[in-house]
N, C-alpha and C positions, 0 to 999 in steps of 0.2 A: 504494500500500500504506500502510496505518496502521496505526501498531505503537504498541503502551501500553503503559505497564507499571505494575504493580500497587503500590499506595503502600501501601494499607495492609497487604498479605499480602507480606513478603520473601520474594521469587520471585527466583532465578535465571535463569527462563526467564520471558523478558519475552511478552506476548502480541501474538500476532500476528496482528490481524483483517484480512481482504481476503477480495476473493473468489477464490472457489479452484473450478474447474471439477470435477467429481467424476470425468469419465472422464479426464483426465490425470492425478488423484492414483490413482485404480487403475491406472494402467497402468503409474506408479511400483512402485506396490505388486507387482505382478505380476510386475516385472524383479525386484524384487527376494527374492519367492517362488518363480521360476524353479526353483535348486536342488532347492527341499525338494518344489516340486511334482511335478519329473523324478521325485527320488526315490519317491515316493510314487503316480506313474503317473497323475496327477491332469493333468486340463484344465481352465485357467481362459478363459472368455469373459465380456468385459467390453462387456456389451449398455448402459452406460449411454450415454444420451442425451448426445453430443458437444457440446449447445451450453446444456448444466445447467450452473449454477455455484447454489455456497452464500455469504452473505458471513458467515464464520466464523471463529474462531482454527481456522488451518489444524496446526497441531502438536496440539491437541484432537479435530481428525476425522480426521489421519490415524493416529492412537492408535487411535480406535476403529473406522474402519473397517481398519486394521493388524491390530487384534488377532481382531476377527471373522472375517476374511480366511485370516490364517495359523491359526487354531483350523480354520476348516473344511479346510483343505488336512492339517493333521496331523494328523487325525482319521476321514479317510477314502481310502482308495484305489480308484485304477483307475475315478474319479470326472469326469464334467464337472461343475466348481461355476462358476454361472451369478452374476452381479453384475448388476441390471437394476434401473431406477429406473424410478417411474412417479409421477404425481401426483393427491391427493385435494384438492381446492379450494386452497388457497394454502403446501399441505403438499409434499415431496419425501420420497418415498421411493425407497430404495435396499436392495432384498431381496439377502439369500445365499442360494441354495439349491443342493442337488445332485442327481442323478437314484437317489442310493442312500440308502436309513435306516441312518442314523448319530446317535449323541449326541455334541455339543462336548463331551466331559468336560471337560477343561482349561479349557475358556470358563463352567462353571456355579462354576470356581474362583475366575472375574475376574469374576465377575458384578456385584458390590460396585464397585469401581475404574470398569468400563465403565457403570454406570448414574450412576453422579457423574458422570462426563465430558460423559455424552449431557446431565444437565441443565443443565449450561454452554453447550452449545447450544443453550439451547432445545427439546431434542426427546426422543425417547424410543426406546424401542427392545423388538421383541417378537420371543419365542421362540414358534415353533409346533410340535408332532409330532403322530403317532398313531400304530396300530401300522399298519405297514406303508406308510408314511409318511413322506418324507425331516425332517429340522426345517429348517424356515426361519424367518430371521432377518431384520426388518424395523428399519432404522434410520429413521426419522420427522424431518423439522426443517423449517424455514420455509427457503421458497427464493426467486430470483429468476433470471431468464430472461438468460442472455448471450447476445449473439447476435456 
């Protein structure tokens, strides 16, 4: 692990670059949307690819795939929301989607906060809907293969 910290921006929260497998940080995630997801009658299946990692500041993705994550679980009920990564040439992507048309409200609040984050990564990140159409959410970033 390498850890920097930032000289010229006085940060409290030192950054923390490594690679960070993405289906272990959802499955963090998950435990710990457990509650709200019972509550809410929601199933989460976390279809990412076991042997993906990113090398990122991991306090940076789990922010933003945190906040993506729990916006779709409070936003929808009696839902399976699906987590699946796939790959475009030397891109990683990791879609949110649900089997039901719902709008993130709350996530079009953080919209601002979550697109600075993503370009600290490098990457980007895109809203889709239509009618009758669940919205999915595509986070984008450059990856590398752990095996």
């Amino acid at each position: 692990m390498k850890t920097l910290s930032e000289s010229r921006v006085h940060s409290a929260n030192p950054i923390c670059i490594k690679t960070t497998s993405i289906h272990k940080l959802i499955s963090k995630l998950q435990s710990g949307l457990l509650s709200q997801t019972t509550r809410k009658k929601n199933v989460i299946i976390n279809d990412a690819e076991k042997t993906l990692a990113v090398f990122a500041d991991e306090n940076i993705l789990t922010f933003v795939i945190g906040s993506l994550l729990s916006s779709a679980v409070d936003n929808s009920s009696n839902c399976c929301i699906r987590i699946e990564t796939f790959f475009k040439e030397n891109i990683i992507c990791i879609r949110i989607r649900n089997n039901g048309a719902f709008i993130y409200h709350s996530q079009m609040n953080m919209l601002g906060q979550i697109g600075q984050a993503v370009r600290k990564l490098n990457g980007s990140v895109c809203y889709q809907s239509g009618e009758n159409r669940p919205l999915t959410v595509t986070l984008s970033m450059p990856f590398i293969h752990v095996k």
